[in-house]
C-alpha positions as CSV (number, residue, x, y, z in Angstrom):
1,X,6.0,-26.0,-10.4
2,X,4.2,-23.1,-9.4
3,X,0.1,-22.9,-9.6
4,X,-0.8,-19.6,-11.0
5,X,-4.0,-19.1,-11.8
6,X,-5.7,-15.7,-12.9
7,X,-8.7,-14.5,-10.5
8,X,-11.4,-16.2,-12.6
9,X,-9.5,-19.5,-13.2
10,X,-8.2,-19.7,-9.0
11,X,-12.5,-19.4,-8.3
12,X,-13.0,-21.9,-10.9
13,X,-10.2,-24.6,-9.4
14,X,-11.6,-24.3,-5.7
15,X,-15.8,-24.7,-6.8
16,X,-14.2,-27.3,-8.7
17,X,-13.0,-29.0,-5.4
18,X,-15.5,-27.4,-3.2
19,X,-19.1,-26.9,-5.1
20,X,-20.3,-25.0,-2.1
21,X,-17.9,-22.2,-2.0
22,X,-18.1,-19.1,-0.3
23,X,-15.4,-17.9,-2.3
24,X,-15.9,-15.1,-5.0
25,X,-13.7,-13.5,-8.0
26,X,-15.1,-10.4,-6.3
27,X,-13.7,-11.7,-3.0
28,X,-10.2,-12.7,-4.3
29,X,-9.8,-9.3,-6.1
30,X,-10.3,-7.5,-2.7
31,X,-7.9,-9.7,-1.1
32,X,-5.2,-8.8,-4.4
33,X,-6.0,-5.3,-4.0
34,X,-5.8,-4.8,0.0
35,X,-2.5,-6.9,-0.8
36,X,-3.7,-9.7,2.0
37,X,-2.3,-12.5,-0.8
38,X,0.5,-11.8,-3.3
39,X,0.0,-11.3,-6.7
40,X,1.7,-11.4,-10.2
41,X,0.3,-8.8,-12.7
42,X,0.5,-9.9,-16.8
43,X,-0.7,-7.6,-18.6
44,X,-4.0,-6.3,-17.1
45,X,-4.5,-9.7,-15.1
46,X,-3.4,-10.4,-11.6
47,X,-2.0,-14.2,-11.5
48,X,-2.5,-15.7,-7.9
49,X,0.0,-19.0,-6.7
50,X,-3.1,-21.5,-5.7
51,X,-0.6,-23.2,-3.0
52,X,0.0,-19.5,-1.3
53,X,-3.5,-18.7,-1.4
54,X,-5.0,-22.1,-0.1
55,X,-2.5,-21.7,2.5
56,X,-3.9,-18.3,3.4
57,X,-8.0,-19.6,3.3
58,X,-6.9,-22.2,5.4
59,X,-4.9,-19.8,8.5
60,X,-1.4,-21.3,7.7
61,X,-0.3,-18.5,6.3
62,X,0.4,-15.1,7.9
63,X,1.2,-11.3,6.2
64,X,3.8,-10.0,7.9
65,X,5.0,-5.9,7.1
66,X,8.0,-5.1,5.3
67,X,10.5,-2.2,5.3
68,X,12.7,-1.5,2.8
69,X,15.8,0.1,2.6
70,X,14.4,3.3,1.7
71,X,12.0,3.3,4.8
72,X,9.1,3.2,2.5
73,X,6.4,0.1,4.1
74,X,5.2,-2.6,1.8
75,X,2.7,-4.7,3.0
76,X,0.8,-8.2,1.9
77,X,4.4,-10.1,1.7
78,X,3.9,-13.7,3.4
79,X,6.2,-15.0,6.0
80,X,6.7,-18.5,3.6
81,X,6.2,-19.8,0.1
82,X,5.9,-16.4,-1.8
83,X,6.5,-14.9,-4.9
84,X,8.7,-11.8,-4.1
85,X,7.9,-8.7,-5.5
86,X,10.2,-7.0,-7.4
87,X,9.8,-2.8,-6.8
Protein backbone atom coordinates (compact mmCIF):
# COMPACT_ATOMS: atom_id res chain seq x y z
CA UNK A 1 0.00 0.00 0.00
CA UNK A 2 1.22 3.22 -1.01
CA UNK A 3 2.57 5.95 1.79
CA UNK A 4 1.09 9.33 0.84
CA UNK A 5 1.47 11.78 3.03
CA UNK A 6 0.61 15.57 2.42
CA UNK A 7 3.73 18.11 2.83
CA UNK A 8 3.05 18.79 6.50
CA UNK A 9 2.28 15.15 7.56
CA UNK A 10 5.67 13.65 5.14
CA UNK A 11 7.84 16.49 7.65
CA UNK A 12 6.01 15.20 10.51
CA UNK A 13 6.77 11.23 9.81
CA UNK A 14 10.68 11.84 9.10
CA UNK A 15 11.27 14.31 12.65
CA UNK A 16 9.32 11.57 13.89
CA UNK A 17 12.17 9.13 12.90
CA UNK A 18 14.81 11.65 12.80
CA UNK A 19 14.39 14.51 15.67
CA UNK A 20 17.30 16.33 14.18
CA UNK A 21 16.02 16.96 10.72
CA UNK A 22 17.20 19.26 8.25
CA UNK A 23 14.20 18.60 6.40
CA UNK A 24 11.50 21.52 6.02
CA UNK A 25 7.71 21.72 4.64
CA UNK A 26 9.37 24.71 3.00
CA UNK A 27 12.03 22.37 1.57
CA UNK A 28 9.72 19.59 0.40
CA UNK A 29 7.40 22.18 -1.37
CA UNK A 30 10.39 23.42 -3.51
CA UNK A 31 11.33 19.96 -4.27
CA UNK A 32 7.14 19.41 -5.43
CA UNK A 33 7.33 22.55 -7.28
CA UNK A 34 10.79 22.26 -9.29
CA UNK A 35 9.20 18.67 -9.84
CA UNK A 36 12.62 16.97 -8.32
CA UNK A 37 9.94 14.29 -6.45
CA UNK A 38 6.49 13.34 -7.80
CA UNK A 39 3.50 14.54 -6.55
CA UNK A 40 -0.33 13.82 -6.29
CA UNK A 41 -2.53 16.98 -6.05
CA UNK A 42 -6.17 16.64 -3.94
CA UNK A 43 -7.76 19.35 -3.97
CA UNK A 44 -5.31 22.26 -3.07
CA UNK A 45 -2.78 19.65 -1.35
CA UNK A 46 0.11 18.04 -3.00
CA UNK A 47 0.30 14.20 -1.59
CA UNK A 48 3.94 12.91 -1.69
CA UNK A 49 4.60 8.62 -1.72
CA UNK A 50 7.09 8.53 1.59
CA UNK A 51 8.89 5.34 -0.07
CA UNK A 52 9.71 7.53 -3.40
CA UNK A 53 10.77 10.35 -1.49
CA UNK A 54 13.02 8.53 1.12
CA UNK A 55 14.43 6.97 -1.82
CA UNK A 56 15.21 10.36 -3.28
CA UNK A 57 16.81 11.88 0.35
CA UNK A 58 18.78 8.91 0.44
CA UNK A 59 20.54 9.10 -3.58
CA UNK A 60 18.65 5.85 -4.72
CA UNK A 61 16.62 7.52 -6.69
CA UNK A 62 17.27 9.40 -9.87
CA UNK A 63 14.84 11.98 -12.22
CA UNK A 64 15.26 11.18 -15.46
CA UNK A 65 13.51 13.60 -18.54
CA UNK A 66 10.57 12.54 -20.41
CA UNK A 67 9.25 13.22 -23.94
CA UNK A 68 6.04 12.68 -24.90
CA UNK A 69 4.49 11.98 -27.99
CA UNK A 70 3.66 15.44 -28.69
CA UNK A 71 7.39 16.49 -28.27
CA UNK A 72 6.40 18.56 -25.29
CA UNK A 73 9.36 17.73 -22.15
CA UNK A 74 8.10 16.69 -18.82
CA UNK A 75 10.41 16.53 -16.13
CA UNK A 76 10.63 15.18 -12.31
CA UNK A 77 9.40 11.50 -13.50
CA UNK A 78 11.67 8.89 -11.52
CA UNK A 79 13.44 6.05 -13.19
CA UNK A 80 11.54 3.43 -10.48
CA UNK A 81 8.73 3.15 -7.98
CA UNK A 82 6.54 6.20 -9.20
CA UNK A 83 3.29 7.40 -9.45
CA UNK A 84 2.68 8.27 -13.15
CA UNK A 85 1.26 11.31 -13.99
CA UNK A 86 -1.52 11.43 -15.90
CA UNK A 87 -1.48 14.77 -18.52
Amino acid sequence: MLRMRTIKEAVAEIKEKDSKTAVTQYFLRQLVLSKKIPYVMSGGKYLINMDVLEDYLSGKLTIEENTSDSGSTRTGIPTKNYIRPVY
